[in-house]
N, C-alpha and C positions, 0 to 999 in steps of 0.2 A: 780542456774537457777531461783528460786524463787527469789531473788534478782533481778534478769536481767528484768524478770517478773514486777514486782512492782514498777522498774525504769519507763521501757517502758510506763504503766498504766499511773506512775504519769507527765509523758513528754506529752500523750495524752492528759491526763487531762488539764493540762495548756497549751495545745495549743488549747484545744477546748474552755477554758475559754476566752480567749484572741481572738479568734475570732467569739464567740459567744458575747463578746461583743459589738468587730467593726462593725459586719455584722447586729446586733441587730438594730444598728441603722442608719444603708444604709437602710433596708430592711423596719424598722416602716415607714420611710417616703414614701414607696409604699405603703403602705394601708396592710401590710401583718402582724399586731398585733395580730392577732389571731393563727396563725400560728410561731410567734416568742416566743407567750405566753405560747404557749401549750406545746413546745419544753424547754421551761425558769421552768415549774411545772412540769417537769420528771425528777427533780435534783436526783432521788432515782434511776433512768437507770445507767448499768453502762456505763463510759467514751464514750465507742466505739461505745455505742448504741445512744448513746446524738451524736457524732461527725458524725456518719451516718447521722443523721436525717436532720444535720446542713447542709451536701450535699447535703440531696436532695433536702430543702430550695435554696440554691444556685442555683441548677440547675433549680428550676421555672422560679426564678427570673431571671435568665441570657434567658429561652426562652420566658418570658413575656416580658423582652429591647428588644429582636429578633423580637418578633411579632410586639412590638410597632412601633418599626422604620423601618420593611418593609410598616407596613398602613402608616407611614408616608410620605416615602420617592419615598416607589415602586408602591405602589397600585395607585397613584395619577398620573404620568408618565404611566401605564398599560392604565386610563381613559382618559389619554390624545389621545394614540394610537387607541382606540376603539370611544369614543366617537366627534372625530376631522373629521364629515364624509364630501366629496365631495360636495361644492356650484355648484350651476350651473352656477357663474359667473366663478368659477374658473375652471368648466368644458370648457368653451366658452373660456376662456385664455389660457389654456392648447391646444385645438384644432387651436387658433390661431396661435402658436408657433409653434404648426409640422407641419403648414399650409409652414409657414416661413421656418422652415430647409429644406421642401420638395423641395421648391425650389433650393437649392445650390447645383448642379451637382457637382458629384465626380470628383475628380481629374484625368485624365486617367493616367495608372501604362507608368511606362518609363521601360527603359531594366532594367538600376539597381533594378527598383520593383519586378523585375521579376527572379532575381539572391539572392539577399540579402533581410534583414530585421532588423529594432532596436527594442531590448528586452528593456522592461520598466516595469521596477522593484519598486514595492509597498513596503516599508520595515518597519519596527518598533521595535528600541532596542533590533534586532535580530542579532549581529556584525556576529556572527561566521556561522550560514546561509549565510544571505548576502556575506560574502568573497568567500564561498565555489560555492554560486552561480554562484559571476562574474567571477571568478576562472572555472567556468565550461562553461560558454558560450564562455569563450575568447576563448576556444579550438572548439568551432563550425564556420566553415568553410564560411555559408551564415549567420553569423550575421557580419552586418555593424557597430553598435554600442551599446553600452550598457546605459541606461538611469537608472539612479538610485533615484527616487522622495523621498526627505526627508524633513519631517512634524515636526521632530521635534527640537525645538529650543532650549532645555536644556540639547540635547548631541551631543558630538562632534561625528563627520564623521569618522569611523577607519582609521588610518594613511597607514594602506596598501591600500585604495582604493582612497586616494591622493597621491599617491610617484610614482612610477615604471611604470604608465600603460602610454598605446601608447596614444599620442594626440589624442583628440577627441575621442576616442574609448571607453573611459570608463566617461559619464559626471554626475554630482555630482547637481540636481536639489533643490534648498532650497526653500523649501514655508513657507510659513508664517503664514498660517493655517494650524490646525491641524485637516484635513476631509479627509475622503476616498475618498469624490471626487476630491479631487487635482492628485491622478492615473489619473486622464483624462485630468487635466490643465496641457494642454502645456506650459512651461513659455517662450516668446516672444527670449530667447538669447540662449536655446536651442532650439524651431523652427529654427532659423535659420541657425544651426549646423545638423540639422535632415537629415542622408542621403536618407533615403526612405519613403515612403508611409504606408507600412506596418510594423506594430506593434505587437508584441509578445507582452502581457501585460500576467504580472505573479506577483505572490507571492514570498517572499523571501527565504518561506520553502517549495516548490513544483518544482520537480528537473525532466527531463525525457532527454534521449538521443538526439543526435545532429540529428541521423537519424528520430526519432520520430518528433521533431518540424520541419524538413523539411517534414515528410507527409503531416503536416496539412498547412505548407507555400504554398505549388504546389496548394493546394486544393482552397488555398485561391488568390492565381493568377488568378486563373480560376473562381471564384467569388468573385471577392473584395470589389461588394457592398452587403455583408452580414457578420457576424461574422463568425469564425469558430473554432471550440472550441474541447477542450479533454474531459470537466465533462459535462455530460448531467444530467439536472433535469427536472420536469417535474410538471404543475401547475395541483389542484386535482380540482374538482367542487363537490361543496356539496351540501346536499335539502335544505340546511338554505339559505331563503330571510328574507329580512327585507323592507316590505310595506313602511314605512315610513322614507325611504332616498330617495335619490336621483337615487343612485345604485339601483334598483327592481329585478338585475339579482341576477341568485345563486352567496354565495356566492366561491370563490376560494381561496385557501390552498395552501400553498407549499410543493410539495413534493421530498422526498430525493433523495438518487441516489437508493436506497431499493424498494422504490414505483415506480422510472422508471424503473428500470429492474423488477419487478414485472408485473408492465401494460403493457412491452414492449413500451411505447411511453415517448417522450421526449418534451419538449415547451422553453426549454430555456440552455445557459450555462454560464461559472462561467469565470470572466476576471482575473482567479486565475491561467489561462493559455488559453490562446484564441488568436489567430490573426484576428485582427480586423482595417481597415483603419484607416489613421491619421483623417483624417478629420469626422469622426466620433467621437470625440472626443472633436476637434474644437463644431460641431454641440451641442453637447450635454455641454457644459457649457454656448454656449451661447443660449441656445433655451428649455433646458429642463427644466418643469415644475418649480415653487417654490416648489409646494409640495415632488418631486421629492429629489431636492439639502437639503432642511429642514429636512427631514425623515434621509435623510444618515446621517445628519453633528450631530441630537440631537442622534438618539439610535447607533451610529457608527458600521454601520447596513446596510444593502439592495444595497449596491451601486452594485454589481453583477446581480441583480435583475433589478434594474434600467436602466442600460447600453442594457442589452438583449435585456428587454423589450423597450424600447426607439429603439435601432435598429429594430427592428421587425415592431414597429408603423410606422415606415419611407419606410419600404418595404413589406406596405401592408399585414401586420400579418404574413410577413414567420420568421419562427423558424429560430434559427441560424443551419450552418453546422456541422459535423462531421466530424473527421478526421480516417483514417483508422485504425479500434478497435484495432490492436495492437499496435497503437502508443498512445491507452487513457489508460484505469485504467491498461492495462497489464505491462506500460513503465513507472507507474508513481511510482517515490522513494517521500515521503513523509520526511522530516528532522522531527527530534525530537523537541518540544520546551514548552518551560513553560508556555509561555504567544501568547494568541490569541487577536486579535484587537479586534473582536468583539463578540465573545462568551460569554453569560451571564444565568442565571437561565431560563430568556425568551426569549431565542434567540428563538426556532420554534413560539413562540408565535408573536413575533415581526417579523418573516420572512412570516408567515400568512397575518399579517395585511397589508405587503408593496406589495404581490403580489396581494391582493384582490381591494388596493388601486389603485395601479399604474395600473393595467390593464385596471379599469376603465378609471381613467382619460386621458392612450394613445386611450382611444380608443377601447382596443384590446379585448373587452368583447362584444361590441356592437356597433360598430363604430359609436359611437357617437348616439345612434339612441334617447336618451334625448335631443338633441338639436336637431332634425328634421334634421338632415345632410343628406345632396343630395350625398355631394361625396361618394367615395366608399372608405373606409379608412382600409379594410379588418380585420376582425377578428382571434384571436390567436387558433392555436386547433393544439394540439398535433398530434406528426405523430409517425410513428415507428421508433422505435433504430436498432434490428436485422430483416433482411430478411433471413438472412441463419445464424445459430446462430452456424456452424462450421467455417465459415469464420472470415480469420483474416481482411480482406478486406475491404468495401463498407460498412457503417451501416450512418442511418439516412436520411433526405429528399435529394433527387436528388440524393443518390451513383451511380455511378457506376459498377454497379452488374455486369459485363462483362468484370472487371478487377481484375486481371491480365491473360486474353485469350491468350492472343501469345506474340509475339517479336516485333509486329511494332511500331515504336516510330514517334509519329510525328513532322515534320520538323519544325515547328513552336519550338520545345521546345530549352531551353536555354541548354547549355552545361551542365550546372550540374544538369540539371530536369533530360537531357539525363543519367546521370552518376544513379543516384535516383533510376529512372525507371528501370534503367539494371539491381539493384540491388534486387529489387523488386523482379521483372521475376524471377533472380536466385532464391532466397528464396522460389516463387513458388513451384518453381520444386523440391529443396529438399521437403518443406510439401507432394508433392504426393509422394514421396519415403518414407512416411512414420516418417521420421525426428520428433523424440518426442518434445515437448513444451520446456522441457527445453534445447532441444540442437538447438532448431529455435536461428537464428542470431541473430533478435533484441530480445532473450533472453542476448545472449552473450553482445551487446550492454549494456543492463541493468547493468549483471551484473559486468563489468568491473570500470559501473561508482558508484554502489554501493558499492564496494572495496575500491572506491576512498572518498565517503565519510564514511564509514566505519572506515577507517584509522583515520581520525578528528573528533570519538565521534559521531557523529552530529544524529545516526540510532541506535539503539538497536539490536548485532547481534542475 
């Protein structure tokens, strides 16, 4: 054992000699001599004691590069985002611009608007989501098409969502930048393949039932010039001003979905799932701010933020809709995945700056009242999420709190609203029988389809 012993010592030894050399001299060219000297005059420690020491030398140095090269890299990008405040030329540009999109009446919804809808899908060398995804829409009943937006140019399209699928039904979008705001750029040869009006715009890891995305479709027939969305957040106001910008108002914070169901109120939603008109879209690439496009495309970041807000400035500071609370966070399956587009050490920092920014410049803080603006361009202010917080039903501005009352179905509705709404009422009725959570339908719904992704990995059971 004493042998094994005095091996092991002398293998330490010479591996600490042999990197007390190398490192000796990485490390004198940091300015760390005193610290490699003091370590090189305890030759009388033993081995283990020297080759500890040597680590914890390493480990400076490795958080002294760390430090160096965030002030290099991060802290000057941070100064960008903070120190880049609002002109008042470019405030007068920006109001120029909604002045212009205000003008462009919506398109009115035709029958097919009012049956069907195209999903349009944001993706990023996420293959085995994305399949699972168009693999789950094909089987929903009022989707007309599948749009799938791909940014990027150095991987190929997975060979399942080129082969097998039905014409026109599933189309394959190539941009040629790589920004979040190309989700909104129509390109001119799918336009004219687009069979509706109405847009599901989603993420490629955020999954909910066939019946759920038809609540929030109905909802959104019946208002189609406004978004209508599943994740609600919610903008905070702080007592910090800053005198000397342009902005004089408090500043504003974004807050999570934790701080919206904390305050009970909501100001905005996330096109990570939201039905929101085509031409809305249109509007917002060609009329939305620089500041707006620039922000998404450098921290690839806010474009959620942007879109809401941008809608909102256009319809007089109303908030987007809601769709009935158990078609939102109750029905939503999340995919697993490694990689996020835009999550980073400063994502809430960076999602602060875009909401305190952009509100300014739509407007939606103080409708312009730095440029002495006449018109009335309405201001943003949170409204409530729950009025009745047992209800699976009506949550957000203009619900419907009288629904689901009886049986009567108005004549005006399309066949399959009719079919929707029948289904609805049933459900009702078991919840007053008492019908627990998990044995409510669009529990079953859920979880039929989480089985199904389940089966392909994609969920952590």
């Amino acid at each position: 054992m004493k042998g094994k012993t005095r091996k092991r010592n002398s293998y330490l030894c010479s591996s600490y000699r042999s990197l007390n050399g190398s490192v000796s001299q990485s490390l004198l060219s940091f300015g760390n001599k005193n610290i490699i000297g003091f370590i090189m005059r305890k030759r009388n420690h033993s081995c283990r004691v020297q080759l500890f020491k040597l680590l914890i030398v390493i480990a400076i140095a490795v958080f002294i590069a760390v430090t160096v090269i965030n002030f290099l890299f991060f802290i000057p990008n941070q100064k960008w985002l903070q120190e880049e405040e609002v002109t008042l030329s470019e405030l007068k540009m920006a109001r120029d611009l909604l002045a212009r999109a205000k003008r462009h009446a919506l398109t009115p919804l035709r029958d097919i608007d009012k049956e069907k809808f195209t999903v349009r899908i944001n993706t990023w060398r996420r293959d085995a989501q994305l399949i699972a995804a168009v693999n789950h829409y094909l089987t929903c009943s009022n989707v007309a098409q599948i749009q799938i937006v791909w940014c990027d140019q150095s991987h190929e399209v997975p060979e399942h969502l080129l082969h097998g699928m039905t014409y026109n039904k599933v189309i394959v979008e190539h941009h040629g930048i790589n920004s979040l705001n190309e989700r909104y750029h129509i390109l001119p040869l799918t336009r004219d393949k687009m069979p509706t009006l109405g847009i599901l715009s989603v993420d490629d890891d955020v999954l909910r039932p066939c019946e759920a995305m038809d609540a929030g479709f109905y909802r959104w027939t019946d208002h189609p010039d406004r978004i209508v969305g599943f994740d609600f957040r919610v903008h905070l106001i702080s007592n910090n001003r800053n005198s000397q910008r342009l902005d004089t108002n408090p500043m504003w914070t974004y807050g999570y979905l934790s701080s919206a169901k904390k305050s009970n109120r909501y100001s905005m939603t996330l096109p990570r799932f939201c039905f929101i008109h085509r031409d809305y879209l249109d509007l917002y690439t060609k009329f939305a701010p620089n500041r707006l496009i620039q922000t998404v495309q450098k921290v690839m970041n806010c474009e959620d933020i942007s879109m809401s807000f941008f809608v909102s400035a256009l319809t007089g500071g109303k908030v987007p809709l809601l769709a009935d609370y158990w078609a939102t966070t109750p029905s939503m399956i999340k995919l697993d995945t490694n990689q996020a587009i835009s999550e980073n050490n400063r994502h809430k920092e960076i999602r602060d700056d875009c909401v305190d920014k952009f509100a300014f410049l739509l407007g939606l803080k103080d409708g312009f009242s730095a440029l002495k603006n006449e018109e009335d361009w309405g201001v943003l202010e949170s409204k409530p999420i729950f009025y009745d917080k047992q209800s699976l039903f009506g949550i957000g501005e203009d619900a419907d709190l009288t629904f689901p009352a009886g049986e009567e179905l108005r004549d005006d509705l399309m066949g399959s609203r009719k079919n929707h709404m029948t289904q609805l009422f049933t459900w009702n009725k078991m919840k007053k029988h008492k019908i627990t959570k998990e044995r409510f339908p669009y529990e079953m719904a859920k979880r039929s389809l989480y089985g199904r992704i389940l089966e392909l990995g994609l969920i952590d059971p």
